[in-house]
C-alpha positions as CSV (number, residue, x, y, z in Angstrom):
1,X,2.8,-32.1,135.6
2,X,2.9,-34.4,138.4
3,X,4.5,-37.6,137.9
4,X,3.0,-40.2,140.4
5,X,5.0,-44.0,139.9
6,X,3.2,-47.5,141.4
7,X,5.2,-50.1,143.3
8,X,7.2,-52.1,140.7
9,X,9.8,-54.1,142.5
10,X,8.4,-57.4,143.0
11,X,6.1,-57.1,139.4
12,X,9.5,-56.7,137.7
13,X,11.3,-59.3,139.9
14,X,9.0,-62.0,139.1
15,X,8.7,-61.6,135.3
16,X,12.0,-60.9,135.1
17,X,12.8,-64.7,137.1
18,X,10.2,-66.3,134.8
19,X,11.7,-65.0,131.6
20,X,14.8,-66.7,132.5
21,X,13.2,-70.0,134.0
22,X,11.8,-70.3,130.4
23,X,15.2,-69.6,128.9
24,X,17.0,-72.2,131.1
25,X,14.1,-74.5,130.1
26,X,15.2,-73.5,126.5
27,X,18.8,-74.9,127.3
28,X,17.4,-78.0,128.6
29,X,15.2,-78.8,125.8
30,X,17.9,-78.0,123.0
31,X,20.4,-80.6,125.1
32,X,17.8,-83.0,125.4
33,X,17.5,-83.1,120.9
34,X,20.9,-82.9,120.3
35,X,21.2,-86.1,121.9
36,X,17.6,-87.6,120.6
37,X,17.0,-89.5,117.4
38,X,14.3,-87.3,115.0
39,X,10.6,-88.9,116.1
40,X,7.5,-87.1,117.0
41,X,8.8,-86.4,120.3
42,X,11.4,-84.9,119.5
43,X,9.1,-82.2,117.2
44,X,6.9,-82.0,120.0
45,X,10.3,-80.9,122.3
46,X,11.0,-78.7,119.9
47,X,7.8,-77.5,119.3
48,X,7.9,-76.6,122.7
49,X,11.0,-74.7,122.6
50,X,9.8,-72.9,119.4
51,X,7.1,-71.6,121.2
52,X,8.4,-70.1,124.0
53,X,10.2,-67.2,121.5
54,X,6.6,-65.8,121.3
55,X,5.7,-66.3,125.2
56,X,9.4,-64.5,125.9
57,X,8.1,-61.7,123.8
58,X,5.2,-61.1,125.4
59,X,6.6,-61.4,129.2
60,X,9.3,-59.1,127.8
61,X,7.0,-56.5,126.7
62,X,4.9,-56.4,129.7
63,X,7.6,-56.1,131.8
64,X,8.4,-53.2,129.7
65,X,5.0,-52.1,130.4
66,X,5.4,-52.6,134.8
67,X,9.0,-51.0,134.0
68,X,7.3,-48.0,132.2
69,X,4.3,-47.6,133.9
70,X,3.3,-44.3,135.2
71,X,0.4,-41.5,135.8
72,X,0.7,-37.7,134.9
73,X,-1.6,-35.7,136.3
74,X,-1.4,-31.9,134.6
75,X,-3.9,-29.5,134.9
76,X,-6.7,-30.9,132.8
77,X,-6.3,-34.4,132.5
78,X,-4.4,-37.2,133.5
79,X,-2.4,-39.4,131.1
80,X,-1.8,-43.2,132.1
81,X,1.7,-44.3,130.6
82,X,2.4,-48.2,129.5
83,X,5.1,-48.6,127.2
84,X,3.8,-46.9,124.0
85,X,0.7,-46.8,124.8
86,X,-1.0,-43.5,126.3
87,X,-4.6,-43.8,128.0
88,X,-5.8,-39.5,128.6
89,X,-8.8,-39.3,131.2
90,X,-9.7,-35.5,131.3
91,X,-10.4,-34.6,134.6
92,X,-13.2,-32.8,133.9
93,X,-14.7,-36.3,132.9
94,X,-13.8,-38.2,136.7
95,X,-17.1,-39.2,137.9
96,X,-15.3,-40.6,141.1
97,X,-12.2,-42.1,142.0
98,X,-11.6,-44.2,145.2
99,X,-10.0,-46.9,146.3
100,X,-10.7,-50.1,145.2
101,X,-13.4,-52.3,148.1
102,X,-14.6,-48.3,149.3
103,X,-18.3,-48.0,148.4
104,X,-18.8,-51.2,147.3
105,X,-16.4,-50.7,144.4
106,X,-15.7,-54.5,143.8
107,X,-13.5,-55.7,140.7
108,X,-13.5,-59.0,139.2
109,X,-9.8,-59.2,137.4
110,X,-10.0,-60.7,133.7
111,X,-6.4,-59.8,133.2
112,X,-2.4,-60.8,132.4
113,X,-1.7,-61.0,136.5
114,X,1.6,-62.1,138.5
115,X,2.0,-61.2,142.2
116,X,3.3,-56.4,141.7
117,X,1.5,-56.9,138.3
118,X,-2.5,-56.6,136.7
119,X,-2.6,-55.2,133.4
120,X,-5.6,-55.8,130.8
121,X,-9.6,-55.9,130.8
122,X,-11.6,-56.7,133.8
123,X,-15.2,-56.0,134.9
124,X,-16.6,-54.6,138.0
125,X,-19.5,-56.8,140.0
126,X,-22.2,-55.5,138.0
127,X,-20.3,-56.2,134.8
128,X,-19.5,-52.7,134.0
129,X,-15.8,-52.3,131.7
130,X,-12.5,-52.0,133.8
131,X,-9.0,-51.2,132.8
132,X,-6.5,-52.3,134.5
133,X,-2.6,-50.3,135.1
134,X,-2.1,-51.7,138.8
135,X,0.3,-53.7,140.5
136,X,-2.5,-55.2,142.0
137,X,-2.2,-54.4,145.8
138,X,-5.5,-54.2,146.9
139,X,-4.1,-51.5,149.8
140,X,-3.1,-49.0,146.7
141,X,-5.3,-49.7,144.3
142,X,-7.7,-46.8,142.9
143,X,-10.7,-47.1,140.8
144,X,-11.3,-43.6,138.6
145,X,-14.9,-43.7,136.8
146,X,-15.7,-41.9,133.6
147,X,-19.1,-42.3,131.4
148,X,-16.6,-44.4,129.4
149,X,-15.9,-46.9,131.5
150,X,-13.7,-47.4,134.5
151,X,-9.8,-47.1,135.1
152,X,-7.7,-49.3,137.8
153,X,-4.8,-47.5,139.1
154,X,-2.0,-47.9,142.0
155,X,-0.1,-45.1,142.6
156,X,2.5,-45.5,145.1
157,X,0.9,-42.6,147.5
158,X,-2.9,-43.1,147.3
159,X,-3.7,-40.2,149.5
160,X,-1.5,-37.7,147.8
161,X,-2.9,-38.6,144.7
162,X,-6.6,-38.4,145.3
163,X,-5.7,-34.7,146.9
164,X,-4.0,-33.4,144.0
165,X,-6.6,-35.1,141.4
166,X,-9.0,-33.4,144.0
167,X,-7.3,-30.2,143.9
168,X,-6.8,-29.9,140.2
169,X,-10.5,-30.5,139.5
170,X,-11.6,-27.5,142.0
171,X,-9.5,-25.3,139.7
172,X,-11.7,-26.3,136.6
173,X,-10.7,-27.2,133.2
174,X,-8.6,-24.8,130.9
175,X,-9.6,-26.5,127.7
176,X,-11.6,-29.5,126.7
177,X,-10.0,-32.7,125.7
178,X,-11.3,-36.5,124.7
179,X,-10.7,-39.3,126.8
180,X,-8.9,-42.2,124.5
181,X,-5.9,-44.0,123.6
182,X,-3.4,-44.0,121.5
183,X,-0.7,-46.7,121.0
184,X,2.1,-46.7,118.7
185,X,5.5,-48.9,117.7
186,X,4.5,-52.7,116.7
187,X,1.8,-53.5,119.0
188,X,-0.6,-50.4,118.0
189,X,-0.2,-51.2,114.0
190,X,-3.9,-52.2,112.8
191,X,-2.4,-55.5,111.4
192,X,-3.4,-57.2,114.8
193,X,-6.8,-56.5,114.2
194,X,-6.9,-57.7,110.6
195,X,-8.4,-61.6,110.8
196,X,-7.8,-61.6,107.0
197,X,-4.1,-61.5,107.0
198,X,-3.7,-63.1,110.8
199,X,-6.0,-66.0,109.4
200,X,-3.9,-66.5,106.4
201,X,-1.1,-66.2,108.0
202,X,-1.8,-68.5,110.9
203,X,-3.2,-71.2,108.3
204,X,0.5,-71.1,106.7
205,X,2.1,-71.6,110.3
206,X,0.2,-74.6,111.2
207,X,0.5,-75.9,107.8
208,X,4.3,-76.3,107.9
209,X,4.2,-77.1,111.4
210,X,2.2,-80.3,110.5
211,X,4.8,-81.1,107.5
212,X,7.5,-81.3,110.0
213,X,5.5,-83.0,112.7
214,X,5.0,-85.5,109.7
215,X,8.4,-86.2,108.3
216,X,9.3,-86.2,112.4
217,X,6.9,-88.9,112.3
218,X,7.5,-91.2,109.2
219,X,11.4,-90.2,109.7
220,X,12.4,-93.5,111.7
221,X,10.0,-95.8,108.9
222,X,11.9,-94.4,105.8
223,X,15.0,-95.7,104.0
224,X,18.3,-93.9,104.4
225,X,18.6,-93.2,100.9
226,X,15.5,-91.7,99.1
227,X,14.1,-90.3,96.3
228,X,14.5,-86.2,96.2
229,X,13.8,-85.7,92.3
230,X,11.3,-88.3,90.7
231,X,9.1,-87.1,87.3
232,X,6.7,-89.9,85.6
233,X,8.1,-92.5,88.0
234,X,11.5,-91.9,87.0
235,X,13.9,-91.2,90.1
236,X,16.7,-88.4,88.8
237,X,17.9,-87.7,92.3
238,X,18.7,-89.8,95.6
239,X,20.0,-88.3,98.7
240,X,19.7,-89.2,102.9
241,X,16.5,-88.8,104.2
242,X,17.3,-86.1,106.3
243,X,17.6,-83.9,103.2
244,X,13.9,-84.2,103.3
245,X,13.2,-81.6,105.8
246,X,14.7,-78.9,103.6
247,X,10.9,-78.8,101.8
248,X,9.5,-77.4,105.2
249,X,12.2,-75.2,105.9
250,X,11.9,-73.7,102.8
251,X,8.0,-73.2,103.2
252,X,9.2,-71.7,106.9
253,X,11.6,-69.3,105.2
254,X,8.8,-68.1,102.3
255,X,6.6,-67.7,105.4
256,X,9.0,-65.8,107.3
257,X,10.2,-63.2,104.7
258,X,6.4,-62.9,103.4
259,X,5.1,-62.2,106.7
260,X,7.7,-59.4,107.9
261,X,6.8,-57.7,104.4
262,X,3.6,-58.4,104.5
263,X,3.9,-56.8,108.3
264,X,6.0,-54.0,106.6
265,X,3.1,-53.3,103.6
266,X,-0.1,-53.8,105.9
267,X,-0.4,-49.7,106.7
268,X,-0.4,-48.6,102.9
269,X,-1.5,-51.9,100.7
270,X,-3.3,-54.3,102.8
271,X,-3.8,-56.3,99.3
272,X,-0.3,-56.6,99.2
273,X,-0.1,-58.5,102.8
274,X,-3.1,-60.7,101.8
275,X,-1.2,-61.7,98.2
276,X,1.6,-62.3,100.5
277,X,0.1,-64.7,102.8
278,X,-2.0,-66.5,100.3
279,X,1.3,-67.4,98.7
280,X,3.0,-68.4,101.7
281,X,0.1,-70.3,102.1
282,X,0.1,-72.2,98.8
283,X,3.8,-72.6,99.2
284,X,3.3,-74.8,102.4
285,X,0.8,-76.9,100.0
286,X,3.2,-77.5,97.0
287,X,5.9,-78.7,99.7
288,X,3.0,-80.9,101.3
289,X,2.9,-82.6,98.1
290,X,6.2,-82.9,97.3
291,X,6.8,-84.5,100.9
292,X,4.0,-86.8,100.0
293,X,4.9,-87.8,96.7
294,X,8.4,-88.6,98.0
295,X,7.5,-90.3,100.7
296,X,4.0,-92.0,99.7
């Protein structure tokens, strides 16, 4: 099994520097609301912040994937390795592979891209399906073409590799195999391709997003002392105003426990996740109207 690595220096350098610029942009956002009074700026800041977790995530992971990335070539097939996920091309099924510009093999990129880095779907100039495990230096970059679609490589030594894919294939196949994919760990579980749940879910998430963006909003109008308990007009509980904002975090809490085991029940009772998200759901409503009938 050869073992055949792509340039990943500058890929890695570069997501690795803006992975921390958005963490020092983390730091400066947090300073900037500790000192701020609670408007809809300030949720918008921290909005902001809140939404760089995810973006960290995903810049983590594909680093992960540049850090990982590799191409074993073994006698019948080659295997493309990016973080847990396994692309096997049987070499029996190469139509041609050549570097990228060489016989008017054009590609048009469609894909997550920094400078050492091109990972993701693409096309080629007549629109056919591309795949892309580069580092995207033109100079290295190799196209391999199956009936399946196309495959866009850069292994570090471009010549070496297209004389051992070349003298591998001469041998001929010792068994037959079937080009695919497999991916496992978080990212290949099958709840990323469930709209149900993801819908749900993502219907919860903005609505408690939109309770805190309005209490952020009405925060500076509203008395210091208001009601927290009120039943046929009646007020059996006062407190500060700030109190308030423990209805959305408790909808945020019911959404984040219900979604991790919602997450955690999705391979064996997809039911299950949807009941879970349908009542984190409804919980973000009864807090909408418990905001609004303390505040209306």
């Amino acid at each position: 099994m050869l073992d055949w690595k792509p340039r990943r220096l500058l890929g890695v350098s570069i997501g690795i520097s803006v992975i921390i610029g958005l963490l020092l942009l983390d730091l400066v956002l947090l300073r900037i609301l500790s000192s701020r009074p609670i408007d809809l700026l300030s949720f918008l800041l921290g909005l902001l912040a809140l939404l760089s977790i995810p973006a960290l995530v995903v810049l983590s992971y594909l680093v992960y994937g540049l850090v990982t990335l590799r191409y074993l070539m073994g006698r019948d097939s080659l295997v493309i390795h990016w973080s847990r996920r396994r692309e096997t091309i049987p070499l029996a099924a190469i139509q041609s592979c050549i570097p990228v510009g060489k016989g008017g093999m054009g590609v048009k990129r469609r894909v997550l891209r920094w400078p050492g880095h091109c990972v993701g779907w693409g096309c080629d100039q007549a629109g056919g399906r591309m795949l892309f495990y580069s580092t995207g230096r033109t100079g290295e970059e190799l196209v391999i073409t199956t009936s399946a679609g196309c495959y866009v490589i850069s292994p570090r030594n471009p010549s070496g590799f297209l004389a051992a894919l070349g003298a591998r294939q001469r041998l001929g196949p010792t068994q037959s195999l079937q080009e695919g994919r497999t991916e496992t760990g978080l990212v290949g579980l099958a709840i990323w391709r469930d709209f149900i749940a993801l819908g749900l879910t993502g219907a919860a998430a903005a609505a408690n997003a939109a309770l805190f963006a309005y209490l952020s909003l009405r925060y500076a109008s509203l008395p210091e002392i208001v009601p927290l308990l009120s039943e046929a007009g009646e007020v059996h509980l006062l407190g500060a105003k700030s109190e308030l904002f423990e209805l959305p975090v408790i909808g945020l809490v019911v959404l984040a426990l219900n979604t991790a085991l919602g997450f955690a029940l999705h391979r064996w009772e997809r039911p299950a996740t949807y009941a879970l998200a349908a009542i984190a759901l409804l919980v973000q409503v009864l807090m909408w109207v418990a905001v609004l009938g303390l505040t209306g």
